[in-house]
C-alpha positions in Angstrom: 8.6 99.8 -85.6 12.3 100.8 -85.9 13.3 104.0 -87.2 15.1 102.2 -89.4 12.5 100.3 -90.7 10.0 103.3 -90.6 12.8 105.0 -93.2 12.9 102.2 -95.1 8.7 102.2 -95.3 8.7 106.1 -96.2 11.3 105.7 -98.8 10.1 102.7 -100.7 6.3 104.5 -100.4 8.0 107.8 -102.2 9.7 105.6 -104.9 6.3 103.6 -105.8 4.6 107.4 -106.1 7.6 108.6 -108.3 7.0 105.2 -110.5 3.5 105.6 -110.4 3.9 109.3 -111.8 6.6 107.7 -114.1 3.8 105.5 -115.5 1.7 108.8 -116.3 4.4 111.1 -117.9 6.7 108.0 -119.8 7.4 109.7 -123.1 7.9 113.0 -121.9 11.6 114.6 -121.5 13.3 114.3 -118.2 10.2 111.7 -117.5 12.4 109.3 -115.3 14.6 111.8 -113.3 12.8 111.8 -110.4 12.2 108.3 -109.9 15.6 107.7 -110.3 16.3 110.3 -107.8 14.5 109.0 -105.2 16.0 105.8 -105.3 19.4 106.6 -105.8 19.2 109.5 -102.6 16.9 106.1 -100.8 19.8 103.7 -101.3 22.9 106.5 -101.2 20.9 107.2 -97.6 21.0 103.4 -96.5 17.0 103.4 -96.7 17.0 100.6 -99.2 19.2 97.5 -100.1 21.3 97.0 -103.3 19.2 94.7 -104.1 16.4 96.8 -103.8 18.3 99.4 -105.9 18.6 97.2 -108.8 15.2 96.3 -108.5 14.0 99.5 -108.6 15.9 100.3 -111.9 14.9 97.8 -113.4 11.4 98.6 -113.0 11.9 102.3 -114.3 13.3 100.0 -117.2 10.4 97.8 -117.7 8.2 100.9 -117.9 10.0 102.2 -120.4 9.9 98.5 -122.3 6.0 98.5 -122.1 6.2 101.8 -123.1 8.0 101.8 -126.4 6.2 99.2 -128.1 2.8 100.5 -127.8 3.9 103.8 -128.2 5.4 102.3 -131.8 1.8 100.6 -132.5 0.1 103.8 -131.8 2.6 105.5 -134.4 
């Protein structure tokens, strides 16, 4: 395995823990920041694609989607 590839592997693991952890604390303040930390520092170090960027987001956005509504049921 490349070293590039190997970054790429540590970085993506370290954004799907800081989703993961995302999942748990959704709601709270400041719940997203280090997600979106990790994968801007991930793509701002070359570790992950554009693509991968925006796909990232848009999972920190989808959380927050499945999020709101059952937090508006449980209300």
């Amino acid at each position: 395995m490349s070293l590039q590839q190997r970054d790429h592997d540590t970085a993506v693991g370290w954004i799907n823990t800081e989703l993961a952890e995302l999942r748990r604390e959704v709601g709270k303040p400041n719940a997203s920041a280090a997600a979106r930390s990790a994968i801007t520092l991930a793509f701002l170090l070359r570790a992950i694609s554009d693509t991968e960027h925006r796909e990232f987001q848009a999972r920190i956005d989808e959380i927050y989607a499945d999020y709101k509504p059952s937090h508006a049921t449980a209300a």
